[in-house]
MITIDO-95827 format. One record per residue (C-alpha): residue number from 0; residue in three letters; x, y, z. Coordinates in pm, whole numbers. Layout:
<atoms>
ATOM   seq   type        X        Y        Z
ATOM   NUM    ALA        X        Y        Z
...
</atoms>
This chain:
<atoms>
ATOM   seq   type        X        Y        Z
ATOM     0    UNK     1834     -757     1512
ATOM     1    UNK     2025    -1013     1379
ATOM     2    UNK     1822    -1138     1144
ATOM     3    UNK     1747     -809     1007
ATOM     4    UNK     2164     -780      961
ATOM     5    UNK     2135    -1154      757
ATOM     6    UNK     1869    -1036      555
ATOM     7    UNK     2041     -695      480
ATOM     8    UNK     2363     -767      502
ATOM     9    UNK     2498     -687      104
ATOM    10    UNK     2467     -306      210
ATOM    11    UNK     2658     -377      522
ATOM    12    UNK     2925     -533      250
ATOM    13    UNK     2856     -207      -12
ATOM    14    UNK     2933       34      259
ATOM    15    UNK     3243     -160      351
ATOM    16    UNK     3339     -164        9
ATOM    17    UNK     3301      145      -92
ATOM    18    UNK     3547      324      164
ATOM    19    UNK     3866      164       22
ATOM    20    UNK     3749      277     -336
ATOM    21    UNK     3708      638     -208
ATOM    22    UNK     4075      622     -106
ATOM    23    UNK     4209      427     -403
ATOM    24    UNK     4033      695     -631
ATOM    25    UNK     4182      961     -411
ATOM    26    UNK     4540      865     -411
ATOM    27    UNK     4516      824     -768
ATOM    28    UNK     4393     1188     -818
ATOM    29    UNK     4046     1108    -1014
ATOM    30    UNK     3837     1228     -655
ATOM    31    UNK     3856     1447     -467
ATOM    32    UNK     3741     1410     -166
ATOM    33    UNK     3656     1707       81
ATOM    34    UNK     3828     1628      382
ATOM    35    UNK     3676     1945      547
ATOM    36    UNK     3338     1879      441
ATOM    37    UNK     3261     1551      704
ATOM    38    UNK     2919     1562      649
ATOM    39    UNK     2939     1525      255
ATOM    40    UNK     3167     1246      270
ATOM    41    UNK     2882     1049      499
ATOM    42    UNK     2612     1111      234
ATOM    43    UNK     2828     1012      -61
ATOM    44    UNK     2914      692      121
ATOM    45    UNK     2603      616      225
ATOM    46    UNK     2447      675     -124
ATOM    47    UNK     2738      472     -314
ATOM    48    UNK     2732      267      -14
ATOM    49    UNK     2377      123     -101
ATOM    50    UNK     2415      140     -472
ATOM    51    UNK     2720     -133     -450
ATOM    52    UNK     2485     -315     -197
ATOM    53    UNK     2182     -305     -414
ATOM    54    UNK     2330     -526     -716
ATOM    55    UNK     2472     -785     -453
ATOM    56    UNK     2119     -754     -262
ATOM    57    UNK     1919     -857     -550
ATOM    58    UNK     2251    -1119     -688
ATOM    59    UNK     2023    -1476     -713
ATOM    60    UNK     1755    -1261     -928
ATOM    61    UNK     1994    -1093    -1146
ATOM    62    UNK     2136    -1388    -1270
ATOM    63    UNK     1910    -1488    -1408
ATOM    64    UNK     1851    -1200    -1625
ATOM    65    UNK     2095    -1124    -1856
ATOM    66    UNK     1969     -787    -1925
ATOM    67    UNK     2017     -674    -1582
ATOM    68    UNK     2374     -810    -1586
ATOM    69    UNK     2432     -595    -1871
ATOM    70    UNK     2280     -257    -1706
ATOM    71    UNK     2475     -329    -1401
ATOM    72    UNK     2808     -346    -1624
ATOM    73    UNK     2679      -67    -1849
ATOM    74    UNK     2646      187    -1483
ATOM    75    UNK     2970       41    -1365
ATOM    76    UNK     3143      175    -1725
ATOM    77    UNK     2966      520    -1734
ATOM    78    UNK     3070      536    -1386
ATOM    79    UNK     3455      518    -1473
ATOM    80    UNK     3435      684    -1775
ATOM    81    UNK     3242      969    -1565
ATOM    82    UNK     3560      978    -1318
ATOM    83    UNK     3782     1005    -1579
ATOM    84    UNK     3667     1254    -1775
ATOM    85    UNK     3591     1487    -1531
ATOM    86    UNK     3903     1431    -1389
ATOM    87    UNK     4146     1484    -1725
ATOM    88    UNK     3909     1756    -1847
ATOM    89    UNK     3885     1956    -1525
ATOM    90    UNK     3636     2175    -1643
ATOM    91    UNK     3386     2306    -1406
ATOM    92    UNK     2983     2237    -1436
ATOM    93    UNK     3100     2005    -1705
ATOM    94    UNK     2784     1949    -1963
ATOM    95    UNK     2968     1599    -2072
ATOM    96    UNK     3025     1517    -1715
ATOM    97    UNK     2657     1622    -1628
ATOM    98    UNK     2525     1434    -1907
ATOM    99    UNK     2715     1066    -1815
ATOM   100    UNK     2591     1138    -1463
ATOM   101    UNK     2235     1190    -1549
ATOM   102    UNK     2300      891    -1783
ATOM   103    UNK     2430      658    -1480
ATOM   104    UNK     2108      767    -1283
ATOM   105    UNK     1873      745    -1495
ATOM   106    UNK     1988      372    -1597
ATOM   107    UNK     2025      279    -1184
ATOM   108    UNK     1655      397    -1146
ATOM   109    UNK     1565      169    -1504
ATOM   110    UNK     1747     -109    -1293
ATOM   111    UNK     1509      -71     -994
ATOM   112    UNK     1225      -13    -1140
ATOM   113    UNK     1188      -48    -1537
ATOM   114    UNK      796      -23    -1547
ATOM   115    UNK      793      357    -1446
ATOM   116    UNK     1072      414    -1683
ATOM   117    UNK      929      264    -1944
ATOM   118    UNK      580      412    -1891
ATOM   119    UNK      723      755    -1844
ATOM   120    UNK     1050      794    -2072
ATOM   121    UNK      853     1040    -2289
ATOM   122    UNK      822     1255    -1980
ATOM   123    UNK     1106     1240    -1850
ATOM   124    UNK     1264     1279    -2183
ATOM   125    UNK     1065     1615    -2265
ATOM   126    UNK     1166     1765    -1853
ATOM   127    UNK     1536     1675    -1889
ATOM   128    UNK     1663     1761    -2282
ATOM   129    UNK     1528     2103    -2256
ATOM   130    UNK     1689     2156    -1908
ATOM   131    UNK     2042     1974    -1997
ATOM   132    UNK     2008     2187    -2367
ATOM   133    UNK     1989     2540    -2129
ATOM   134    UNK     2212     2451    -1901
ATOM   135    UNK     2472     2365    -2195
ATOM   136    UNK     2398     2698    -2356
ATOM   137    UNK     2413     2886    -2034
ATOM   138    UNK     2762     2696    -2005
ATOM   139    UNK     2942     2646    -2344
ATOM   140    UNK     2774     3011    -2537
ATOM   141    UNK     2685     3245    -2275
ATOM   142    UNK     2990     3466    -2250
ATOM   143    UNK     3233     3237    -2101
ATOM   144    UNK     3327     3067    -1775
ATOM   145    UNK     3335     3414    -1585
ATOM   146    UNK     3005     3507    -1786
ATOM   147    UNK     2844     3186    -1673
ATOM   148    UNK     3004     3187    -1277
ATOM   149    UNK     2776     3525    -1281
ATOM   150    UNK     2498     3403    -1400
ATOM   151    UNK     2506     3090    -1191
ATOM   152    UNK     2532     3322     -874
ATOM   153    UNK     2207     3454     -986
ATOM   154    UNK     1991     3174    -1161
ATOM   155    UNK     1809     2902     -956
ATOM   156    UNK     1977     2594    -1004
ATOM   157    UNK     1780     2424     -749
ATOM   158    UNK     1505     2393    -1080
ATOM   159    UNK     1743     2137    -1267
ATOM   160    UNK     1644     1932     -982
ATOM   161    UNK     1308     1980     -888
ATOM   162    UNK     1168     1728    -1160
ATOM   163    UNK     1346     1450     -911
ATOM   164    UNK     1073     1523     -677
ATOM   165    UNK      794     1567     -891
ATOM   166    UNK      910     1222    -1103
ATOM   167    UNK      947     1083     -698
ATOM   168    UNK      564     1212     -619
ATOM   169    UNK      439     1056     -974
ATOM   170    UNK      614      703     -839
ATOM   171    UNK      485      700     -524
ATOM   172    UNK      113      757     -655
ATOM   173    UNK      171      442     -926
ATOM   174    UNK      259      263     -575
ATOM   175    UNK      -67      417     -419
ATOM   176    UNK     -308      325     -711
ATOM   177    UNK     -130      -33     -773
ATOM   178    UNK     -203      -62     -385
ATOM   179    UNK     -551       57     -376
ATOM   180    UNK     -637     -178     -697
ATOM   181    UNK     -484     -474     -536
ATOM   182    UNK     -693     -385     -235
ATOM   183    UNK    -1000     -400     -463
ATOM   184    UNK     -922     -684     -709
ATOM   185    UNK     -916     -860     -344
ATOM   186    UNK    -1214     -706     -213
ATOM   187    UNK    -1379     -853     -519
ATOM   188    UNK    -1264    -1169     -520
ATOM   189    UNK    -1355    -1233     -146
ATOM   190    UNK    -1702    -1077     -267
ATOM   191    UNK    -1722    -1325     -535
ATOM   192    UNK    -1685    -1633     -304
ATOM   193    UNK    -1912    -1554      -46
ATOM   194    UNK    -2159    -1461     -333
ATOM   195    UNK    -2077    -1832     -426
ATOM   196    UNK    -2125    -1929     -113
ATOM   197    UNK    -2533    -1835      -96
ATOM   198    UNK    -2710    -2138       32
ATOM   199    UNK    -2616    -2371     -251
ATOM   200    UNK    -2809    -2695      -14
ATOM   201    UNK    -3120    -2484      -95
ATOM   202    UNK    -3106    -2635     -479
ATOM   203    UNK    -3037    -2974     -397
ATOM   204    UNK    -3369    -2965     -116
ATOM   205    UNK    -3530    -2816     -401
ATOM   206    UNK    -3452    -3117     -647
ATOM   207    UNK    -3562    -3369     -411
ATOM   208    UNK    -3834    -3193     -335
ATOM   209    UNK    -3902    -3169     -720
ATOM   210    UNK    -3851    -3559     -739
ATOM   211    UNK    -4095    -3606     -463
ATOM   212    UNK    -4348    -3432     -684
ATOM   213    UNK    -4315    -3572    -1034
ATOM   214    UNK    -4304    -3888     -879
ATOM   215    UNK    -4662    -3848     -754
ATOM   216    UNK    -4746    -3670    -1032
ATOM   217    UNK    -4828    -3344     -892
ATOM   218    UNK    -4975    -3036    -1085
ATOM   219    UNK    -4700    -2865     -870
ATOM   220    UNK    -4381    -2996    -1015
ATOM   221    UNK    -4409    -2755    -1352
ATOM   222    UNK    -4457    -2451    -1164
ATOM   223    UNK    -4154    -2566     -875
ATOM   224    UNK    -3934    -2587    -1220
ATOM   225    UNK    -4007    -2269    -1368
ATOM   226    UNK    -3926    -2097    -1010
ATOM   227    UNK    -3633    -2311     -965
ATOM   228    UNK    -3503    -2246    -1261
ATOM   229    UNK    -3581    -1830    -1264
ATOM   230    UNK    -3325    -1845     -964
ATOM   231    UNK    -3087    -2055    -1096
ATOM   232    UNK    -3053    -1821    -1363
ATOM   233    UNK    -3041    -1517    -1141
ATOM   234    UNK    -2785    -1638     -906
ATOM   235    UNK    -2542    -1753    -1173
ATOM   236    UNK    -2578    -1391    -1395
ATOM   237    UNK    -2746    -1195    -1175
ATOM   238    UNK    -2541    -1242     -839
ATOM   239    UNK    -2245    -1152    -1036
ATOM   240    UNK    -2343     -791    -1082
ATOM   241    UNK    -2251     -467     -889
ATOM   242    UNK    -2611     -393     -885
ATOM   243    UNK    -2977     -506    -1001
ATOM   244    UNK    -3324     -359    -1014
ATOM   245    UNK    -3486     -401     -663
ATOM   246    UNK    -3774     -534     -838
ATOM   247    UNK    -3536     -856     -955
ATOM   248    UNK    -3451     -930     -607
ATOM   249    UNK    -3777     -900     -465
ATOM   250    UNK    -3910    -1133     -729
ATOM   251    UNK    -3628    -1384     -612
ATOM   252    UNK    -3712    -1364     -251
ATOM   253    UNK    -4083    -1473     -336
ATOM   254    UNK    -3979    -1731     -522
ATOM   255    UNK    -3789    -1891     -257
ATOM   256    UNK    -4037    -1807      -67
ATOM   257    UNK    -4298    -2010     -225
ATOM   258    UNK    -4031    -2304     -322
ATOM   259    UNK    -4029    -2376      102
ATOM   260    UNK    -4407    -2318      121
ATOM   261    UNK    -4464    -2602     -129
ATOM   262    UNK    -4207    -2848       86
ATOM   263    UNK    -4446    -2807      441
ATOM   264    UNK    -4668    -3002      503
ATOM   265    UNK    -4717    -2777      823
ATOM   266    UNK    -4899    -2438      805
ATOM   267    UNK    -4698    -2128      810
ATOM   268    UNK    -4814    -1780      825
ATOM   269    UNK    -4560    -1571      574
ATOM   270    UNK    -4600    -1236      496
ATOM   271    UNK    -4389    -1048      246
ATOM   272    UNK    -4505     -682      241
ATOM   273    UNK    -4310     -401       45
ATOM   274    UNK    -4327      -27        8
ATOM   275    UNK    -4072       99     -269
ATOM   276    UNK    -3994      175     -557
ATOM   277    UNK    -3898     -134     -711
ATOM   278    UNK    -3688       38    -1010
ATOM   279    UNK    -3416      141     -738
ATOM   280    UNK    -3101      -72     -740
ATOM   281    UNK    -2933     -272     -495
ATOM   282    UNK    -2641     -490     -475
ATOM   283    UNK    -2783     -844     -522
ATOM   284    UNK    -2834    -1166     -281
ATOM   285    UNK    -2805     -943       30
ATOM   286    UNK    -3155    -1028      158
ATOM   287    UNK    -3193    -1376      140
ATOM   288    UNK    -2941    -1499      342
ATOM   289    UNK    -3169    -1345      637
ATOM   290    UNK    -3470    -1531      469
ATOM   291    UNK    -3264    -1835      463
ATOM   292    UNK    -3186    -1831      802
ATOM   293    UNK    -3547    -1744      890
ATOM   294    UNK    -3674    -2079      765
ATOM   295    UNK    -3343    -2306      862
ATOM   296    UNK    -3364    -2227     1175
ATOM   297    UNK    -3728    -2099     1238
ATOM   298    UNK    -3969    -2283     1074
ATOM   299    UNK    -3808    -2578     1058
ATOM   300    UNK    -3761    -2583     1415
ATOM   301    UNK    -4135    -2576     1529
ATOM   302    UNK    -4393    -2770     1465
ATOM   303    UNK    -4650    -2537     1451
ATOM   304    UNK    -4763    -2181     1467
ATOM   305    UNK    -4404    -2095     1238
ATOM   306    UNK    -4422    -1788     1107
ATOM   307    UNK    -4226    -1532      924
ATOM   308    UNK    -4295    -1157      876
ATOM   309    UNK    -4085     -978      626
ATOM   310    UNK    -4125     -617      583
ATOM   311    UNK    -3922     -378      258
ATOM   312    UNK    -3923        7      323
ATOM   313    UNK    -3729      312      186
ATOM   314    UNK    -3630      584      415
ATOM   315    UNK    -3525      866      219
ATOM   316    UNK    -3204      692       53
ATOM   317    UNK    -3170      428      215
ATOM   318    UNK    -3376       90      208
ATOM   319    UNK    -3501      -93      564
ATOM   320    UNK    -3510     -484      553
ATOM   321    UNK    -3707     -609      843
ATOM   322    UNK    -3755     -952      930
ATOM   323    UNK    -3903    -1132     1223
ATOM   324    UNK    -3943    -1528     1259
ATOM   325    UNK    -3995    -1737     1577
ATOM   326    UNK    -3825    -2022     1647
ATOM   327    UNK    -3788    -2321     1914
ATOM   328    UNK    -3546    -2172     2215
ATOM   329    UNK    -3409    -2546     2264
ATOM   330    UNK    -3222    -2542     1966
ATOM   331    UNK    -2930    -2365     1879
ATOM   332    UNK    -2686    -2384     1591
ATOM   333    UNK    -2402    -2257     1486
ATOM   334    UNK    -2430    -2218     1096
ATOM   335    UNK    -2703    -1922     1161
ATOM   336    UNK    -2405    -1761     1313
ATOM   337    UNK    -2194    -1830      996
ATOM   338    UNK    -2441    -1666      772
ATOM   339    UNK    -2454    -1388      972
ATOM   340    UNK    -2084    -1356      962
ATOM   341    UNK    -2068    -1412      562
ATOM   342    UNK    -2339    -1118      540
ATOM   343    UNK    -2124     -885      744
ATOM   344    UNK    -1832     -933      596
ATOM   345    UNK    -2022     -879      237
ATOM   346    UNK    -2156     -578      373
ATOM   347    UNK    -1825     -406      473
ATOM   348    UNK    -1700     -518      151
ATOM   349    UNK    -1979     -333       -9
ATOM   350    UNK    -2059      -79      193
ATOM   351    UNK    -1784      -22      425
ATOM   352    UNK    -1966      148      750
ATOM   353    UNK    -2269      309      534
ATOM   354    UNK    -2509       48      635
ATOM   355    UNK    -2658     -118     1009
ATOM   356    UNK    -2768     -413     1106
ATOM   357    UNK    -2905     -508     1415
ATOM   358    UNK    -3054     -807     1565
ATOM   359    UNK    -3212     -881     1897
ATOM   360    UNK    -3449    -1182     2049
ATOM   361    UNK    -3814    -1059     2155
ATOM   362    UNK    -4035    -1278     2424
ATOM   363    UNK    -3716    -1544     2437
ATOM   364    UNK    -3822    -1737     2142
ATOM   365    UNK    -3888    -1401     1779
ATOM   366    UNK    -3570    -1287     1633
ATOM   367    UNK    -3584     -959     1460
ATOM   368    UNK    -3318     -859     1227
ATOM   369    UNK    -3294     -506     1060
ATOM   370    UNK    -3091     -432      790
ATOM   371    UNK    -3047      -54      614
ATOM   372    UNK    -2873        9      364
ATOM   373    UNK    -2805      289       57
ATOM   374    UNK    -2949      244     -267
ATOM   375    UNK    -2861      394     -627
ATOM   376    UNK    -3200      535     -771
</atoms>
């Protein structure tokens, strides 16, 4: 509680304030004040109240901007001039007193926030001149101040004020959409680094695996270029994309498929078998993570009889990734568990809760992992 006073404490000052400037302005006959009317005089002093606090609030920023200094002093002076004039003219409904009062409001919401103003001065422009030009008509030309006392019993007044709440209602939904792009300007940039983050120690076994080769001169090392180099190409411009062709992907997971083949000296039983339509889109670099993992911690943890069994399927709109890999139950690691966690995360970035994935250990020592999720056609 206390620290919620410190922090807030220039509206504690602006209510103090403005209570001796009520009275001063009383006693000198330019307000009156409604003694009878107890609940008015709360609401005006908790409005004027926080609109003396606000400048001293936001103090350390406004001075250092000079323009702000000069709104501040430029409200202050319609303000007086406001009193006054209503005061000397005594004229009810006043269209000059209406007008600096509009004025002063206008300019205190420009002080809080100039953006909206800015964006939508034509607007509020074209709502209030036409409303402030009737009401002066219906005031100055329409028979007099009895003429227009009879009228105003009759006319809805409350209409000079609804554009407040539409004006309020167009604010709140800038707030709303600035919101909900900052929410996805995030949700892409987390997307982005865990796209970066795709097994990037899978190139560098790759190169020395590609030095191995052209050292002995193998017929091998051309064709272990030309692969490596298709997915370098795909995972820099590619992997960037919102989608690619099913087909692209597929072609990628072979590839890396065949790049680990090349590296064993071991045999191991992989089968890649797909039924779809390969011109459907998906978003890219979701599969091989689970291929990755297959071989990391699979394959390279037996000695023999690896395999890995990798099955594509659509079901109506959505596309099945099944994969299934033994593995050596004596060894455990943790980064499996990592790339698991990097996937899911993608996932609900991508997908939010339109996709499963399950996983689940068969006979102690086969993982099977099951991934579905939508694709555009």
């Amino acid at each position: 509680m206390i620290q919620f006073l410190k922090k807030y404490k220039a509206f504690i000052f602006g209510f103090i304030i403005i209570i001796p400037i009520f009275n001063l302005l009383g006693y000198l006959d330019l307000l009156i004040i409604p003694e009878e009317k107890t609940y008015e005089i709360v609401i005006y002093t908790i409005i004027w109240g926080f609109i003396i606090g606000l400048p001293i609030y936001y103090f350390e920023n406004i001075k250092k901007k000079r323009d702000s200094v000069l709104i501040v002093l430029g409200l202050v002076a319609v303000f007086v001039v406001t009193i006054i004039i209503d005061n000397k003219m005594q004229t009810p409904d006043n269209p000059i007193t209406l007008a600096l009062i509009s004025s002063f409001w206008i300019g205190f919401v420009y002080l809080i926030v100039p953006k909206f103003i800015r964006k939508y001065w034509k607007l509020i422009v074209l709502i209030y001149v036409p409303l402030f030009a009737y009401f002066t008509y219906l005031r100055l030309f329409s028979g007099g101040l009895d003429a227009y006392l009879e009228i105003k019993k009759e006319f809805p007044f409350f209409l000079f004020f609804l554009p407040i709440p539409v004006l309020f209602v167009l604010w709140f939904y800038e707030q709303w959409k600035w919101l909900q792009n900052l929410k996805s300007e995030k949700a892409k940039a987390e997307l982005a680094m865990l796209q970066a983050q795709i097994n990037p120690h899978f190139f560098f076994n790759t190169l020395n695996n590609l030095y191995a080769l052209t050292i002995k001169h193998s017929e091998k090392a051309p064709e272990v270029i030309l692969k490596l180099s298709d997915m370098m190409r795909y995972t820099i411009y590619e992997g960037k994309k919102d989608l690619v062709p099913l087909k692209d992907e597929i072609q990628y997971i072979s590839n890396y498929i065949d790049l680990h083949s090349i590296r064993y000296k071991k045999f191991v039983q992989i089968s890649f078998n797909q039924n779809v339509d390969d011109n459907i889109k998906v978003a890219p670099l979701l599969f091989i993570i689970l291929v990755e993992n297959a071989f990391k911690h699979g394959v390279d943890s037996l000695s023999e009889n690896a395999f890995i069994t990798i099955n594509l399927n659509t079901i109506e709109d959505q596309l099945e990734f099944i994969l299934e890999n033994n593995f050596d139950p004596n060894e455990t690691s943790e980064s499996k568990g990592i790339g698991l966690s990097n996937l899911k995360h993608r996932l609900d970035l991508l997908y939010r809760k339109n996709y499963t994935l399950t996983e689940q250990v068969k006979d102690s020592n086969i993982y099977n992992v099951r991934l579905k999720i939508p694709f555009d056609a």
